[in-house]
N, C-alpha and C positions, 0 to 999 in steps of 0.2 A: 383554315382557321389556325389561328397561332397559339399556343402553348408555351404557360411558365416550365422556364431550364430548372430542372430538378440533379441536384446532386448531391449525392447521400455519403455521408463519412458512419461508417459502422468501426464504433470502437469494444472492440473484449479486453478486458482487463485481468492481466493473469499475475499471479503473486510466483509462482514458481514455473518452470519450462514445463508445456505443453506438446507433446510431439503430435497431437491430434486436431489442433486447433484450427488449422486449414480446412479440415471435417467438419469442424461445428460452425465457422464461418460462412463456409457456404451452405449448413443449413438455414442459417440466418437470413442470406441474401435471397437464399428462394424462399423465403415466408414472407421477407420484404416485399420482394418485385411481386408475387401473389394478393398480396394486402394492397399494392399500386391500384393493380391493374382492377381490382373491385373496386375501390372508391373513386376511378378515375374513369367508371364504365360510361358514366352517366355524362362527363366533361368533353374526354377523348374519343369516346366510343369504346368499342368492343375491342379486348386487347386479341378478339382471334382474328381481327381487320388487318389488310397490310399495311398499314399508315400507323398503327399504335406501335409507341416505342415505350419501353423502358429507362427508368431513369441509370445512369451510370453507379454504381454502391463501391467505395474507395475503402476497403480491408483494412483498419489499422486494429494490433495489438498493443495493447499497452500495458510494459512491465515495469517491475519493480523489483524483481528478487534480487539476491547478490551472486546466484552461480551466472552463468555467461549462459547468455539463450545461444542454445545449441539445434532447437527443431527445424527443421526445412520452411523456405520460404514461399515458395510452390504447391500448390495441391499437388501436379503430378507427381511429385514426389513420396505421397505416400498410397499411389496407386499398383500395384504390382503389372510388370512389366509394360509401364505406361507408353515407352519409347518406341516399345512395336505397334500401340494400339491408343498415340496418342490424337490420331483424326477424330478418335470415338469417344474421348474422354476430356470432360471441361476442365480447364485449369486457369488459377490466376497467382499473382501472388501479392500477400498481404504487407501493409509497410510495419517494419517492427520500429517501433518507440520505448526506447530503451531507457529510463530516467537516468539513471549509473552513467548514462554518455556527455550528461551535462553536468556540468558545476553549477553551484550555485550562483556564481556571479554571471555567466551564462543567462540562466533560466532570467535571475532580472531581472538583464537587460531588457527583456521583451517588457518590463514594465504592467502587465497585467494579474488577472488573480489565479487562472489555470497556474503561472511560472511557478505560484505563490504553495499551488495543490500540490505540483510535483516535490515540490522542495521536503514539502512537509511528506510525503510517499515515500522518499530518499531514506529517514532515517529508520536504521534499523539496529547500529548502534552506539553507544556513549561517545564514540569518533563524528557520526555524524550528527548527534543532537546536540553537539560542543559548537560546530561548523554553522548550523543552520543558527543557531543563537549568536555567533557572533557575524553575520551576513547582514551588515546594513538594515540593522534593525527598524531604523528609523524611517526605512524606503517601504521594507514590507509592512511596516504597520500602518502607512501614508495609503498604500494599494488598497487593504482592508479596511480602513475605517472612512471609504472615500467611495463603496460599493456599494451594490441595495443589496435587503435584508435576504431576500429570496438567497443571493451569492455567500452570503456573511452567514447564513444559515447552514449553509455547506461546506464552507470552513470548520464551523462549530462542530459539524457531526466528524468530519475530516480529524480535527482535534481530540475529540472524543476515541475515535480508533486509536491514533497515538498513544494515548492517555494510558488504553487499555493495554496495547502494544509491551509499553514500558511499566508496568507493573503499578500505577496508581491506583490506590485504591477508587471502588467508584461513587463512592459520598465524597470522597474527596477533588475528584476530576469532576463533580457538577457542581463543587461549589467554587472549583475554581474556572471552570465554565460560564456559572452567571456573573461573576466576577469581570470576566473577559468582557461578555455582553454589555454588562453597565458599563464600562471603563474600556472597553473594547479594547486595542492590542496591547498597551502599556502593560496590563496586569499580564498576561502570557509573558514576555520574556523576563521580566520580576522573579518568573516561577518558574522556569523550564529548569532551571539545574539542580530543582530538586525533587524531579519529579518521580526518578525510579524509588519509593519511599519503601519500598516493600521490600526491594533488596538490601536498604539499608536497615531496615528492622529485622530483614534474615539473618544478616550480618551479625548483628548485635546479640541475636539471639543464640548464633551459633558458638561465639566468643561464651556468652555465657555459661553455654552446655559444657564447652571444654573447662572453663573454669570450675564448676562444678566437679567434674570428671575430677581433674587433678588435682582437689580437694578432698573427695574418695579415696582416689588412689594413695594419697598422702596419711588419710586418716587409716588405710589399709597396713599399711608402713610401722605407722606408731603404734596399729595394736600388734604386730606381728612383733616387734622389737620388744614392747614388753614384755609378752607371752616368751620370748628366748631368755629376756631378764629372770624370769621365773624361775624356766628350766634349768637355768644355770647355778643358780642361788641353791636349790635343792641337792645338787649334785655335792 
């Protein structure tokens, strides 16, 4: 009896280096191939038959930080002395997907709306949200507003992290969210360069405290100066 080819891409998604993630990987793969082989009892048979196989599960991470993934790419690698007692010990290794390895003109190329995710994962700061807004505006908002809503949905939430990322406030990141929605990408690059608002209100704020400050300081000056006028006058 022939059976549909099953092959599974398991993606983890890590913000910063992971030296353990080969560990939690393959707990993953064996909760998969275990979930298989139940609902496939009734298809393929019994997976304790010798003719039931497993589907193939392709390890990919997927990063985004800015230090340099440094973890091992191998499980055996985080087994202690695995090279004398590697016959007895499972190992694979997983593909690392490094976004920081593409450019944006890169990612593109490929013309779809994942390129579109990674791009928008890239920035982390005012270098790369300068980069990614002046990236062929016109192509990525061609990508997005040419997608179904399920994808464009997930854009939206994708934006929404962003939003939060860079200090928007968040009345203000949903209404420039429904914004997006109704008028879909035009209204996002209109708005991206001003979106750390918060920093610029700290800013302002902080200018103010000094000015203030040295205003004190000042009025400290002119009582202490006349207070010596006093002294002096008496003498």
């Amino acid at each position: 009896m022939d059976f549909p080819l099953y092959i599974i891409s398991l993606i983890e998604h890590k913000s910063n280096v992971d030296y353990n993630v080969a560990m939690q990987l393959l707990k993953y793969m064996a909760l998969i191939w275990d979930t298989y082989g139940k609902k496939q009892r009734d298809k393929q048979g019994n997976p304790r038959n010798k003719n039931f196989k497993y589907p193939p599960i392709i390890p990919i991470v997927y990063y985004e930080g800015a230090d340099k993934w440094t973890a091992d790419l191998h499980l055996q690698d985080r087994i202690f002395m695995s090279e004398i007692f590697k016959d007895y010990i499972p190992d694979f290794k997983y593909k690392l997907v490094n976004i920081h390895d593409y450019t944006n003109d890169k990612l593109l190329s490929y013309d779809d709306e994942m390129s579109v995710f990674m791009m928008l994962n890239k920035i982390q700061t005012a270098e790369d949200l300068n980069e990614f807004i002046h990236t062929n505006s016109k192509k990525i908002a061609a990508i997005m507003n040419n997608t179904n809503k399920a994808i464009f949905d997930i854009f939206l939430k994708i934006t929404w992290n962003l939003y939060m990322k860079l200090n928007v406030p968040p009345e203000e990141a949903q209404e420039n969210l429904r914004n997006v929605r109704t008028e879909k990408m035009g209204y996002l690059f209109e708005n991206m360069e001003k979106m750390d608002i918060q920093a610029e209100r700290r800013n302002t704020a902080e200018a103010r405290k000094e000015l203030e400050e040295a205003l004190n300081r000042n009025k400290q000056l002119e009582e202490e100066n006349r207070r010596l006028k006093e002294m002096l006058a008496k003498v």
